[in-house]
BATI-704986 format. One line per field, with one value per residue: residue in one letter; x, y, z of N, C-alpha, C in turn. Coordinates in nm, 3 decimals. Layout:
N
r: a;...
nX: X;...
nY: Y;...
nZ: Z;...
caX: X;...
caY: Y;...
caZ: Z;...
cX: X;...
cY: Y;...
cZ: Z;...
//
This chain:
330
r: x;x;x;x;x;x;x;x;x;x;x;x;x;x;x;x;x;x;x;x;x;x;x;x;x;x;x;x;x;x;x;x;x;x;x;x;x;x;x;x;x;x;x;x;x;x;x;x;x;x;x;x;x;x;x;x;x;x;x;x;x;x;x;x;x;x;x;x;x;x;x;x;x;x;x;x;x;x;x;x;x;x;x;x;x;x;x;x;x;x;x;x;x;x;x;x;x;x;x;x;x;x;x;x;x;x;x;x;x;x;x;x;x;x;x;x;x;x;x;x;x;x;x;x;x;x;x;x;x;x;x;x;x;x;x;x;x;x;x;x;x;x;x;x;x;x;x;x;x;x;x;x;x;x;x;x;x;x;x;x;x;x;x;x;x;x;x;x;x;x;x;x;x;x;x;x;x;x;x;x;x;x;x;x;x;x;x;x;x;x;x;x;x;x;x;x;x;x;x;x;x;x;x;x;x;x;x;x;x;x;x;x;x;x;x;x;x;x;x;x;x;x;x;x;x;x;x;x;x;x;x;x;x;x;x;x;x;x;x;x;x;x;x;x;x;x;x;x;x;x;x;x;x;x;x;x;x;x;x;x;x;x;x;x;x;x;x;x;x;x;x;x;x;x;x;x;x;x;x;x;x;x;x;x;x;x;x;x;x;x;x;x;x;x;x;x;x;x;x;x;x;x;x;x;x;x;x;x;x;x;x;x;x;x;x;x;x;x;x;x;x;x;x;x;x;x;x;x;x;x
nX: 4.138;4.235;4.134;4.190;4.495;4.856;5.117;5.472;5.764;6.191;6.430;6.774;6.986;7.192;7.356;7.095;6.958;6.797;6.688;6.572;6.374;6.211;6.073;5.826;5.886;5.808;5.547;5.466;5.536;5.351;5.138;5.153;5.054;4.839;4.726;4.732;5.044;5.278;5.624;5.936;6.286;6.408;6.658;6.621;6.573;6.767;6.955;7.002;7.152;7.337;7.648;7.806;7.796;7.855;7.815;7.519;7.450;7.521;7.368;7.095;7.080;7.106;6.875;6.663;6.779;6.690;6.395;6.333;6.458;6.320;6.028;5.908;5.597;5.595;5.442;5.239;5.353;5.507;5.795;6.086;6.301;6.323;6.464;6.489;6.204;6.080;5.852;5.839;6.044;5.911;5.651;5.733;5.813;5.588;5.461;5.575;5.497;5.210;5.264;5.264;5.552;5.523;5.400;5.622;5.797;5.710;5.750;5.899;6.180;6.321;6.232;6.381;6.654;6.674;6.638;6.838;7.044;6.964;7.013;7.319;7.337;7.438;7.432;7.065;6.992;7.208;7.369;7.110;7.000;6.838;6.706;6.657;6.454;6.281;6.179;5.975;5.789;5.858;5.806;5.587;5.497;5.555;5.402;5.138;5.185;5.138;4.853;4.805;4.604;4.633;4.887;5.124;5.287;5.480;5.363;5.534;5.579;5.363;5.338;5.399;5.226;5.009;5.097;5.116;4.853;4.720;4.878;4.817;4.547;4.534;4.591;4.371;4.191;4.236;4.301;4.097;3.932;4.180;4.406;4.330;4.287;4.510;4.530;4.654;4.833;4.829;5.059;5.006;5.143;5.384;5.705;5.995;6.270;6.462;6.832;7.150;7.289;7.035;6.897;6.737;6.761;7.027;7.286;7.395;7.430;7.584;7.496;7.391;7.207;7.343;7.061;7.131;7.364;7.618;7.592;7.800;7.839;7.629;7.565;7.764;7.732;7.478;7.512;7.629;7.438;7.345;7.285;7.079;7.198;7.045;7.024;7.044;6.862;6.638;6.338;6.230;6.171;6.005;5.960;6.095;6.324;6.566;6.634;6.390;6.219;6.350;6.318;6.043;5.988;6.043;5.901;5.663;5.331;5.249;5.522;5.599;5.473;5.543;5.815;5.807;5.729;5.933;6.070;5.943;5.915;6.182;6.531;6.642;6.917;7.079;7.229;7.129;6.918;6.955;7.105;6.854;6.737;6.889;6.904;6.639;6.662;6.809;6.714;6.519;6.635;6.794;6.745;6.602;6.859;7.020;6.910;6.951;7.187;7.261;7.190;7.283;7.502;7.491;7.399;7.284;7.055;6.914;6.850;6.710;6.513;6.427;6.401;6.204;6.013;6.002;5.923;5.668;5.560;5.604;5.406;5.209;5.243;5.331;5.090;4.943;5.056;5.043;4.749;4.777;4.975;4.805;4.569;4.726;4.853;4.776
nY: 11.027;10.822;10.492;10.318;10.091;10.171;10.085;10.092;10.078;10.146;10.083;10.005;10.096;10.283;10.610;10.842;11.045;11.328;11.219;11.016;11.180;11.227;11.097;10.828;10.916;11.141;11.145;10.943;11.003;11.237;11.102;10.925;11.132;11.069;10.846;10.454;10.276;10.068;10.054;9.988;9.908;9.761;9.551;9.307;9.292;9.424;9.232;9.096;9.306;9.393;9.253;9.292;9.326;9.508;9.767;9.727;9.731;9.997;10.168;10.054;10.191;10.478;10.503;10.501;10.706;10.890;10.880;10.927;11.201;11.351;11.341;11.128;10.988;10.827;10.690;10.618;10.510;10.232;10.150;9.943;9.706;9.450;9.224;9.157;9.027;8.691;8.578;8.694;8.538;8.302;8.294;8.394;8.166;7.997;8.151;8.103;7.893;7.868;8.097;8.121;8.055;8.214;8.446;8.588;8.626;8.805;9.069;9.339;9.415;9.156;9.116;9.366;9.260;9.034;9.177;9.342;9.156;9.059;9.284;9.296;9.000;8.813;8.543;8.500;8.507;8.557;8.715;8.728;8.612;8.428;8.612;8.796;8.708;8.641;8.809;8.957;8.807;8.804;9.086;9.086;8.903;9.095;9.273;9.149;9.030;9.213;9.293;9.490;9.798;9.967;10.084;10.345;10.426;10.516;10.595;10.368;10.176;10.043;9.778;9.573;9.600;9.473;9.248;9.099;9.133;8.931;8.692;8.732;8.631;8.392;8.226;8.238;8.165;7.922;7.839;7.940;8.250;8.450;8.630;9.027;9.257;9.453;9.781;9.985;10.331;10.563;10.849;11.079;11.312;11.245;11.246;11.197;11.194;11.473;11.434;11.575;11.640;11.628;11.362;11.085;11.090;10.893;10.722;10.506;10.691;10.881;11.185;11.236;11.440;11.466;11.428;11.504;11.657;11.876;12.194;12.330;12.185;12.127;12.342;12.346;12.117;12.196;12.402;12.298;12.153;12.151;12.353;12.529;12.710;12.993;13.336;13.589;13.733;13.644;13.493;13.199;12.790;12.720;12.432;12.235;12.298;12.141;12.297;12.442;12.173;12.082;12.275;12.261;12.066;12.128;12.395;12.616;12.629;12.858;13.007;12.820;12.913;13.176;13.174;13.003;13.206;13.407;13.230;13.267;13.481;13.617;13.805;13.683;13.544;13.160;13.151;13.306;13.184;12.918;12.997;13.090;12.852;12.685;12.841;12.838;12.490;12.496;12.616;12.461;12.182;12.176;12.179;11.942;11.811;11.851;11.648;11.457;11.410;11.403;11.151;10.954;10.983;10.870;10.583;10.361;10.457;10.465;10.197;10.107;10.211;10.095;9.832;9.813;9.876;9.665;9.463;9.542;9.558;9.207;9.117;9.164;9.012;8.697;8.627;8.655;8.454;8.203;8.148;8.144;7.946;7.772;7.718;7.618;7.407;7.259
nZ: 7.102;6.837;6.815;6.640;6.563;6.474;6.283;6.259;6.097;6.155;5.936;6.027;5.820;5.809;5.938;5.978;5.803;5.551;5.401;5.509;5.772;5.597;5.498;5.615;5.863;5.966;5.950;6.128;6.350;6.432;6.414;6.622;6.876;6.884;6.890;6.966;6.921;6.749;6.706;6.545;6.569;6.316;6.258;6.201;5.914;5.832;5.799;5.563;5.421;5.524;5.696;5.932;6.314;6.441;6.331;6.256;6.530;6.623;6.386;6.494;6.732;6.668;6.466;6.654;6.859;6.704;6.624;6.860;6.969;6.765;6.852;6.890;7.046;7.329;7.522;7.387;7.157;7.102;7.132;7.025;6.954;6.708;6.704;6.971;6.978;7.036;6.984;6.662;6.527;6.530;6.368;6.135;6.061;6.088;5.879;5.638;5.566;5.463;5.230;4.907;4.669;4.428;4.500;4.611;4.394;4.319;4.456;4.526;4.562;4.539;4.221;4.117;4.175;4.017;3.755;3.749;3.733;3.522;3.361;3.329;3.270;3.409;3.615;3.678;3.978;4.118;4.404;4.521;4.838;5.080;5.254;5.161;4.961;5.114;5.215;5.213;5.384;5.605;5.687;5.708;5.891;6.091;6.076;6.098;6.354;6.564;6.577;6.433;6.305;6.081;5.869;5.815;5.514;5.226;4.899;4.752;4.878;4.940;4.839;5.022;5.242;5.124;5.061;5.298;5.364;5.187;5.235;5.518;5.451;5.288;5.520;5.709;5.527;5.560;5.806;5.952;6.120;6.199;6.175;6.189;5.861;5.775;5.670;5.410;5.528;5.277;5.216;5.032;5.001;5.008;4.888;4.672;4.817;4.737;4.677;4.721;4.436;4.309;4.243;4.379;4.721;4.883;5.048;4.885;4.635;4.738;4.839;5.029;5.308;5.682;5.898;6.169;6.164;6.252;6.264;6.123;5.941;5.821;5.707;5.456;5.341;5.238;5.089;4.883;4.721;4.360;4.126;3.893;3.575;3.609;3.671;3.944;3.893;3.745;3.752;3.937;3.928;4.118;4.229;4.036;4.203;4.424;4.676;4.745;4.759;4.978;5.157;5.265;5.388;5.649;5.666;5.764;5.661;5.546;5.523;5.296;5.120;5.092;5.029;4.793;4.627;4.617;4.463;4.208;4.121;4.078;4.097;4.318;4.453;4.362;4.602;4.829;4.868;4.961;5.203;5.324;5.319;5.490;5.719;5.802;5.858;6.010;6.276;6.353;6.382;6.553;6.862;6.802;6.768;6.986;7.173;7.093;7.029;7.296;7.344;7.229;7.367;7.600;7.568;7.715;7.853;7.609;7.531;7.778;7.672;7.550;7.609;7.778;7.583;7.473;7.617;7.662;7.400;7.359;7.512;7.388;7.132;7.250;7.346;7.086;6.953;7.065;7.045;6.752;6.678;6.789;6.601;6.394;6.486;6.663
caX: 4.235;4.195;4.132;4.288;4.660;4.918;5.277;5.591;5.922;6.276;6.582;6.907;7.094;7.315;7.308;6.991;6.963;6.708;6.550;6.467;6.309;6.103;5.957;5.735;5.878;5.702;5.414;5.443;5.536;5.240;5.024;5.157;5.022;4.708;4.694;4.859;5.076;5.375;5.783;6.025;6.415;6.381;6.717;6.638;6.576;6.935;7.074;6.965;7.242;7.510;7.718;7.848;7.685;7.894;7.725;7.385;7.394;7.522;7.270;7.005;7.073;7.065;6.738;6.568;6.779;6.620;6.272;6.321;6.488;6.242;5.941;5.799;5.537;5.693;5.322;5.130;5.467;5.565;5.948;6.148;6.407;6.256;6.540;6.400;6.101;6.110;5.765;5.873;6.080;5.803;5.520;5.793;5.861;5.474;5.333;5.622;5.389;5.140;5.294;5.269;5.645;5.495;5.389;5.764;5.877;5.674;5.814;5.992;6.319;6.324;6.212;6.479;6.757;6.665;6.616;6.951;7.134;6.955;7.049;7.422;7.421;7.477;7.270;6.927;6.949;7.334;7.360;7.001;6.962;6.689;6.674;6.606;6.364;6.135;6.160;5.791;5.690;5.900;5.770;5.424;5.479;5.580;5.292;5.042;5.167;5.034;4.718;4.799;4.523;4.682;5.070;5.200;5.386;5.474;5.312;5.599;5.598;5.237;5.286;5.408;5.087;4.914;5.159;5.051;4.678;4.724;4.935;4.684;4.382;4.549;4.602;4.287;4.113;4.297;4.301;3.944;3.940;4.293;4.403;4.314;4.343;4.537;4.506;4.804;4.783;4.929;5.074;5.045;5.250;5.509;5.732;6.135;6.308;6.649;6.982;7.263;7.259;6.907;6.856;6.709;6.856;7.050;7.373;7.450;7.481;7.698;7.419;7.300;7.271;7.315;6.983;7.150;7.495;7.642;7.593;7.900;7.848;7.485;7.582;7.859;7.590;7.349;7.547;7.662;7.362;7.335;7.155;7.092;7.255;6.961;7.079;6.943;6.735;6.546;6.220;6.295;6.063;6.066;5.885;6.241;6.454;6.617;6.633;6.283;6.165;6.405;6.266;5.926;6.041;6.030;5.873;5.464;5.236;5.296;5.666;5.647;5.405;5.622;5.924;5.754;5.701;6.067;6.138;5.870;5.891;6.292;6.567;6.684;7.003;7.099;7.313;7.050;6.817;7.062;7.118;6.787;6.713;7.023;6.869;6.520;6.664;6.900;6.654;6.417;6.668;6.870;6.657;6.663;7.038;7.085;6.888;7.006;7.407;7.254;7.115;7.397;7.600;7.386;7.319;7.196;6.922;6.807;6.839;6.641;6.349;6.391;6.412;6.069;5.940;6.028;5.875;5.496;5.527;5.631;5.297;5.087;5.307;5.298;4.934;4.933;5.143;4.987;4.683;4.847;5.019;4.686;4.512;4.775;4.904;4.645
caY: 10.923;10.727;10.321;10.216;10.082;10.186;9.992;10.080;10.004;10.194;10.001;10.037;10.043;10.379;10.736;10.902;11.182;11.430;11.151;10.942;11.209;11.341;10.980;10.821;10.951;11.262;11.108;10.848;11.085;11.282;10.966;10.869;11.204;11.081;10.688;10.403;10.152;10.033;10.127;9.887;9.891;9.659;9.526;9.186;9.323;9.506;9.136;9.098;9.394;9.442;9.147;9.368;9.290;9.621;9.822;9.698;9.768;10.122;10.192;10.052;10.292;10.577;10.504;10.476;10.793;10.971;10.909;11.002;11.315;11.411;11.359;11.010;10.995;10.697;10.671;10.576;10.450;10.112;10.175;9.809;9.599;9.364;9.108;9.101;8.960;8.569;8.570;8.697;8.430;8.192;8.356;8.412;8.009;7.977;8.197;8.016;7.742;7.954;8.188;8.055;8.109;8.286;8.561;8.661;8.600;8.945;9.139;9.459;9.370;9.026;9.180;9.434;9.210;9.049;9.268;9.450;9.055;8.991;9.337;9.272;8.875;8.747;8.441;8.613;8.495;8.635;8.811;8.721;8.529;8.401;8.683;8.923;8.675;8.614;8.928;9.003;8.737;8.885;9.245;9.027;8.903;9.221;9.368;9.093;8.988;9.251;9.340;9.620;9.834;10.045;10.064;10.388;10.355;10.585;10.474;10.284;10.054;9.953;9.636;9.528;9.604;9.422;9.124;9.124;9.126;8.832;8.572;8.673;8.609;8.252;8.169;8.313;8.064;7.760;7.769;8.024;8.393;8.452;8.784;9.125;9.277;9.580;9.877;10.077;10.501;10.635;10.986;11.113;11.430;11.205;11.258;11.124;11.354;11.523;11.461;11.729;11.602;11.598;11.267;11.045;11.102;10.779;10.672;10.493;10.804;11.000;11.271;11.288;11.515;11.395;11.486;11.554;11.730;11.996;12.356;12.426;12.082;12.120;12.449;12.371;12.036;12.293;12.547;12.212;12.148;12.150;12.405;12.519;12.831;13.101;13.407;13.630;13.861;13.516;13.370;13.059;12.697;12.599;12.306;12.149;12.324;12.105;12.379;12.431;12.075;12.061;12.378;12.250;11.942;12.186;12.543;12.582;12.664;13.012;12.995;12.755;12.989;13.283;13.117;13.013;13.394;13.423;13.178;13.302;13.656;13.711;13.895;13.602;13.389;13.067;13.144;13.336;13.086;12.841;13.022;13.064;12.672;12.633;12.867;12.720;12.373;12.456;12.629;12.353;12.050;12.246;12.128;11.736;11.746;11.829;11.559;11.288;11.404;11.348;11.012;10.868;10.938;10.756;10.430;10.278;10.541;10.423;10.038;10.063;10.241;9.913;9.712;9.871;9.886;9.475;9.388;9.589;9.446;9.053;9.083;9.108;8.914;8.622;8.611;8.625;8.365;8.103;8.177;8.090;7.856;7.655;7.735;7.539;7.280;7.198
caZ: 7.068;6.758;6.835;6.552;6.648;6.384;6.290;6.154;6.103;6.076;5.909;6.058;5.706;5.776;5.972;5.966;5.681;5.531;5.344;5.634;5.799;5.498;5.454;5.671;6.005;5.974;6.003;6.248;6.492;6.447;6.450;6.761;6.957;6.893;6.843;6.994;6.774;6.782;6.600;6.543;6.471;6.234;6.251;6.158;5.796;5.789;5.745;5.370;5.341;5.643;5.809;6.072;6.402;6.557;6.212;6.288;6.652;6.584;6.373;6.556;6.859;6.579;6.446;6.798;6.901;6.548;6.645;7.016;6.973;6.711;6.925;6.913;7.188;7.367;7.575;7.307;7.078;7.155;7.037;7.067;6.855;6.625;6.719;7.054;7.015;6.961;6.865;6.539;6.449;6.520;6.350;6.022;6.025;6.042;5.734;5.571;5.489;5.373;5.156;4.758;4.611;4.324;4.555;4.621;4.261;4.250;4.552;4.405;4.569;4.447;4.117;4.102;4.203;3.876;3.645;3.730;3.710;3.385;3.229;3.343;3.192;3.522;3.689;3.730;4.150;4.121;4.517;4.626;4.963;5.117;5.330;5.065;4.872;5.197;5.327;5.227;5.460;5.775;5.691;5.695;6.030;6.152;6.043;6.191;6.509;6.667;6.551;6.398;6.170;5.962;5.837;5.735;5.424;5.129;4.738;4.695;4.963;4.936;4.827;5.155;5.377;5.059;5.083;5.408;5.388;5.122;5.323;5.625;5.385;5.285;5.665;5.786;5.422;5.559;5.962;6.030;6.078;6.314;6.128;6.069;5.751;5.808;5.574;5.438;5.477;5.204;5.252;4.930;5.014;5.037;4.745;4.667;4.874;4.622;4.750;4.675;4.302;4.250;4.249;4.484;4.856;4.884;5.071;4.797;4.555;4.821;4.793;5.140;5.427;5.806;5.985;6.278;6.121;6.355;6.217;6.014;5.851;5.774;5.621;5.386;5.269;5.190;5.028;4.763;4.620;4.215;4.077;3.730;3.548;3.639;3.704;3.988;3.870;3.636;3.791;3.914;3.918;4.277;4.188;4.007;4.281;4.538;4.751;4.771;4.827;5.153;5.278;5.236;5.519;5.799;5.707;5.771;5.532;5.530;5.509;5.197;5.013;5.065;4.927;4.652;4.568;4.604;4.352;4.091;4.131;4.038;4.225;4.495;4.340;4.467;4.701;4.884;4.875;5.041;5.315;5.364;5.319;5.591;5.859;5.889;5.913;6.140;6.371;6.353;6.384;6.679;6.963;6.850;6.702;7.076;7.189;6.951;7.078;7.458;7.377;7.192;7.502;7.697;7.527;7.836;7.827;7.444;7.602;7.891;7.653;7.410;7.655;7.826;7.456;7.410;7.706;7.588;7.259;7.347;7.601;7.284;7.067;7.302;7.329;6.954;6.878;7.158;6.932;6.586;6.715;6.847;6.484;6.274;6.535;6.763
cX: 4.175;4.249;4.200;4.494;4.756;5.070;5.314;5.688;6.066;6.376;6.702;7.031;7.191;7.252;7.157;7.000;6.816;6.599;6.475;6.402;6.151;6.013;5.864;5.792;5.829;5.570;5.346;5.462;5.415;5.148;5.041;5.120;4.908;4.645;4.819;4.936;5.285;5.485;5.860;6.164;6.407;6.533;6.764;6.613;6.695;6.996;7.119;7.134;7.351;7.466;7.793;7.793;7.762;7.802;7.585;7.402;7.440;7.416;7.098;6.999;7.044;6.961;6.656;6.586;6.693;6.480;6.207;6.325;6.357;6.075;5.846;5.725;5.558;5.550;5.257;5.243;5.524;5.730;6.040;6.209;6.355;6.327;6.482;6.289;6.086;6.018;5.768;5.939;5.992;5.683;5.627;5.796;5.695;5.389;5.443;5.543;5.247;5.135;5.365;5.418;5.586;5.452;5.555;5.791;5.820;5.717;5.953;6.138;6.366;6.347;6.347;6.632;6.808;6.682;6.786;7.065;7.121;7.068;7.264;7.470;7.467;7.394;7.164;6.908;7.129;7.312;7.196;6.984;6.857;6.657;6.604;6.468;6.282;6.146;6.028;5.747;5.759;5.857;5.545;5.437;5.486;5.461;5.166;5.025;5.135;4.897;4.736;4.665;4.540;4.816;5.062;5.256;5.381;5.429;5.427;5.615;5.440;5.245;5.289;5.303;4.992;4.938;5.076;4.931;4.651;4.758;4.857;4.599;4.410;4.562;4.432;4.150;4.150;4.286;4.160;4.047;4.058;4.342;4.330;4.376;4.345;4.552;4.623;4.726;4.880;4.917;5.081;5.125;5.384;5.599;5.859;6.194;6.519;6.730;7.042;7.271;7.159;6.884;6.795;6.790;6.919;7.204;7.461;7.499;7.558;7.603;7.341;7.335;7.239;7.155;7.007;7.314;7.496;7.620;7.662;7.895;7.778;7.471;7.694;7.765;7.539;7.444;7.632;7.574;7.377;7.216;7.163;7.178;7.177;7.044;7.025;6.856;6.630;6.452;6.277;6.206;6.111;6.024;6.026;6.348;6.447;6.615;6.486;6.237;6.238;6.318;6.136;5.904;6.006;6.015;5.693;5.457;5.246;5.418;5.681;5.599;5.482;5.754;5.959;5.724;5.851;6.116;6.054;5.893;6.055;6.345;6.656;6.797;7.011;7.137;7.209;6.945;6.829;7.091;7.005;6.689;6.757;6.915;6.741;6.553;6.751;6.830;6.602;6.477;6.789;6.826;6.713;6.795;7.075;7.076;6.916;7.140;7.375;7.236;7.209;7.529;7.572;7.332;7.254;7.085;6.803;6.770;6.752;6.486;6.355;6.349;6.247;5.950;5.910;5.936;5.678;5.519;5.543;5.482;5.167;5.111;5.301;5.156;4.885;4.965;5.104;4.844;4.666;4.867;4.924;4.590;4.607;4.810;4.817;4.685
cY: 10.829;10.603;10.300;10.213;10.096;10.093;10.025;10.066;10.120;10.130;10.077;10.017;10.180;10.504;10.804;11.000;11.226;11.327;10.991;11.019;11.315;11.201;10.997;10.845;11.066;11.245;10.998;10.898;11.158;11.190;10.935;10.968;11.175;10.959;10.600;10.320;10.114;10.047;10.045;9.887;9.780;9.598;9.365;9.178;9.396;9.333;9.085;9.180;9.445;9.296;9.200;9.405;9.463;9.737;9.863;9.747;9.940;10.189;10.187;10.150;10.441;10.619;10.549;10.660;10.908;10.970;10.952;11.168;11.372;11.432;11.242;11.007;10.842;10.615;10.559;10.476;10.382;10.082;10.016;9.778;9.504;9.227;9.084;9.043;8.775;8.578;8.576;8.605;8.307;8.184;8.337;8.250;7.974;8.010;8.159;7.900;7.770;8.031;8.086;8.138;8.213;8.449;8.649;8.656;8.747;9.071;9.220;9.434;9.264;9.056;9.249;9.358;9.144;9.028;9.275;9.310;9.023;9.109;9.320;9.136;8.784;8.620;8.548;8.606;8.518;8.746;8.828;8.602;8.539;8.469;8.760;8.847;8.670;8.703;9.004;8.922;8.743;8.985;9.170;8.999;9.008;9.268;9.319;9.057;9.071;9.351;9.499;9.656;9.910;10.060;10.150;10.398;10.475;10.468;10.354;10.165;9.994;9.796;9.558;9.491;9.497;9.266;9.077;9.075;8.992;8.711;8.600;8.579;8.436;8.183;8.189;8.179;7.913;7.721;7.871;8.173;8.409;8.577;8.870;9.133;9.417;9.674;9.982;10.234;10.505;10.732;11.039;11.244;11.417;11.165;11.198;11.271;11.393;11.514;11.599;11.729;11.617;11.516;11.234;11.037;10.966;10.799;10.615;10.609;10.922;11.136;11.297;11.436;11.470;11.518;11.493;11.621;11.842;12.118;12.359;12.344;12.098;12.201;12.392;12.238;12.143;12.377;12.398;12.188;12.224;12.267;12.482;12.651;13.019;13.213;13.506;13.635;13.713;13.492;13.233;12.962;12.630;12.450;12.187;12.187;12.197;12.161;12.420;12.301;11.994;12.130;12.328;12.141;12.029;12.377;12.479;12.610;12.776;13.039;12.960;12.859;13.132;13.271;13.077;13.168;13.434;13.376;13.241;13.433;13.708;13.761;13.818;13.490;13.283;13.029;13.188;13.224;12.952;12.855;13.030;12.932;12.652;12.706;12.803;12.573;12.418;12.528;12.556;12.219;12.128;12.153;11.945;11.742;11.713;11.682;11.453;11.294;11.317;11.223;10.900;10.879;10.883;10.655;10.357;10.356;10.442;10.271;9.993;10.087;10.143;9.851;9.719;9.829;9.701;9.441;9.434;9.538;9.294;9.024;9.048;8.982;8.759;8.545;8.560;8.472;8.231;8.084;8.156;7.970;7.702;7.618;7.617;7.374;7.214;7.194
cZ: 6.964;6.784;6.723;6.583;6.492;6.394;6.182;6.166;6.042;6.020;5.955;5.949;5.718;5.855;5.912;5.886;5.657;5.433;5.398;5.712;5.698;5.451;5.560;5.828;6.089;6.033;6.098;6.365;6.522;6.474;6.611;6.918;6.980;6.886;6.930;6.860;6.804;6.617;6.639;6.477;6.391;6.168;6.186;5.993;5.755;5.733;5.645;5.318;5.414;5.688;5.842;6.162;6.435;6.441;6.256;6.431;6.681;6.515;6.386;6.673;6.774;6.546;6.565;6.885;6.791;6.601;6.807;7.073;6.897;6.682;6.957;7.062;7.270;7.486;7.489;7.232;7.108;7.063;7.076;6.926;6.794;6.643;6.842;7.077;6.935;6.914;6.724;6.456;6.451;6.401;6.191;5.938;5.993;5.910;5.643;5.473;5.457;5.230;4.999;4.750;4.514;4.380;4.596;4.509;4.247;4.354;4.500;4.403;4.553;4.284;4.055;4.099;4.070;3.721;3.602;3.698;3.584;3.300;3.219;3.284;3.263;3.570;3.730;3.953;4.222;4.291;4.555;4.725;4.991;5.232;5.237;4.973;4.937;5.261;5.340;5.338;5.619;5.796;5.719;5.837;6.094;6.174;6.135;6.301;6.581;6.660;6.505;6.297;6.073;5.992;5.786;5.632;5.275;4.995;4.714;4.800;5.020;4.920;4.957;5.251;5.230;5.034;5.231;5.432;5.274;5.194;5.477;5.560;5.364;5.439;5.711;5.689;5.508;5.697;6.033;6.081;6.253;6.261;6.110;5.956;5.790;5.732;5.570;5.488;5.423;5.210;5.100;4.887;5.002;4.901;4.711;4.699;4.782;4.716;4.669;4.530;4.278;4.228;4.377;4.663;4.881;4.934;4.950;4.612;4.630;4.815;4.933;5.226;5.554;5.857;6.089;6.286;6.187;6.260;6.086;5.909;5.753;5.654;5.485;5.307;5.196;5.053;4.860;4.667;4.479;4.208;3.944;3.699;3.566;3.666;3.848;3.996;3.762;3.758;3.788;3.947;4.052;4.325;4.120;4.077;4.422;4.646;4.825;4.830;4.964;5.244;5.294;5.366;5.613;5.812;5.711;5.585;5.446;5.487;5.327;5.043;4.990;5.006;4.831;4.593;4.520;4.466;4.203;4.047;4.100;4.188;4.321;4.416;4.445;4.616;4.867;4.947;4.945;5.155;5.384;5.429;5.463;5.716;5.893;5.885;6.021;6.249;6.436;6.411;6.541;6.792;6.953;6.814;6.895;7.171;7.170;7.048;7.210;7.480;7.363;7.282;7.629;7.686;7.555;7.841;7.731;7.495;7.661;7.812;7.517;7.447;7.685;7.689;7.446;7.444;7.692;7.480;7.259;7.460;7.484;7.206;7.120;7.306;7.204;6.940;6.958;7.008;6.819;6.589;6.703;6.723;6.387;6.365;6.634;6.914
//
């Protein structure tokens, strides 16, 4: 068992799809066979972008059923609601008065918000709230209240664990050494997983596929994907196929290398190659789809292992935050 305690977080912004499980939930599940650490609906970061409490609490039971069905070790995996724990709102109001503005003025989604207001001509703070501007320094509490040592996190969401280890480092300069500094892992396998377009998998480009879509659904998804004019019998680059970097989600090693042969070697048209895509996910995602259906008809099920989850994470959290607390206020 590796001592070091890991933490991460899912957002409840919409049904679960193929490019929430090709991020970092791959690998938090695996982490968690072998480490403890704690997983968090992180519902109190949906509010930046849904005001619909019935929304949010739908897709918080989603998330929770997503990483249940698809094996989180619930032993070691401290699974709980991020709204449940008051600590968090304490600890958020605290590195408040820490955290230099100028450090959010650089926070990507701050950044982005913008950019995209300037190139439009709009007020540059046009649709940003002060949810979305201090949301580095809630993903910061998150991160510190409970001693976590390493955060998960694909390249692009580094800055976060580095936000993080900054607004500790100024707390830690100003009231004596009360944080770790927790260290991201970056998965560097971890790549932008293609929607049906070839773009980025995104809700907002209509381009997804449900990761837990019944059969006939899953199939008729699959069989949409874009793909270029090749003909059969052509060699094809499974390296720019869509098709390929799905199958690659849930075949081994062996699998991926033989499919790559397929595509290089001629002979196999799309269509083929589609169906093949379709049956190893749908072998693979069979098992949890069923799971996921069972859970979400059992809500009180997912509840009781939040609630369970709350109540192990507000034991540390508590502790913490007595702790903090006694550091700034005496």
């Amino acid at each position: 068992m590796d001592n070091k305690i890991f933490l991460s977080g899912i957002k409840p912004t919409g049904t679960p799809h193929l490019g929430n499980y090709g991020g970092m939930l791959r690998s938090i599940i695996e982490m968690s066979k072998t480490r403890k650490g704690f997983v968090f609906i992180a519902d109190l970061h949906s509010l930046n972008s849904i005001h619909n409490s019935a929304d949010i609490k739908q897709h918080s039971y989603e998330c929770a059923a997503m990483a249940i069905a698809l094996g989180l070790n619930l032993e070691n995996a401290v699974l709980f609601r991020q709204s449940d724990i008051d600590a968090i709102y304490k600890l958020n109001t605290l590195l408040m008065n820490v955290t230099p503005k100028g450090l959010m003025n650089r926070a990507h989604s701050y950044k982005a918000m913008v950019e995209k207001n300037t190139e439009s001509g709009t007020d540059v703070d046009a649709g940003v709230n002060m949810g979305l501007y201090t949301y580095p320094i809630l993903m910061s509490a998150d991160i510190l209240l409970y001693d976590s040592d390493v955060v998960p996190v694909g390249a692009d969401q580094k800055q976060h664990v580095e936000f993080a280890r900054d607004i500790a480092g100024y707390f830690n300069n100003t009231y004596g050494e009360t944080f770790k500094l927790p260290e991201p892992i970056i998965n560097q396998d971890i790549g932008i997983i293609p929607g049906l377009d070839g773009r980025k998998m995104s809700k907002s480009y209509d381009n997804t596929i449900q990761l837990f879509a019944p059969s006939s659904e899953l199939k008729k998804k699959i069989m949409r994907i874009t793909t270029d004019s090749k003909t059969p019998e052509e060699p094809k680059n499974p390296d720019e196929s869509t098709i390929f970097q799905l199958y690659k989600l849930f075949a081994t090693n062996q699998e991926i290398e033989d499919f790559r042969k397929m595509f290089l070697a001629g002979g196999m048209g799309y269509g083929t190659a589609k169906t093949i895509l379709f049956e190893k996910m749908d072998a693979v995602l069979s098992g949890p789809r069923a799971e996921y259906e069972r859970l979400m008809n059992n809500k009180s099920e997912i509840d009781k292992i939040l609630e369970d989850g709350a109540m192990r994470a507000s034991a540390v959290a508590e502790k913490n935050i007595v702790r903090i607390k006694k550091a700034m206020l005496g």
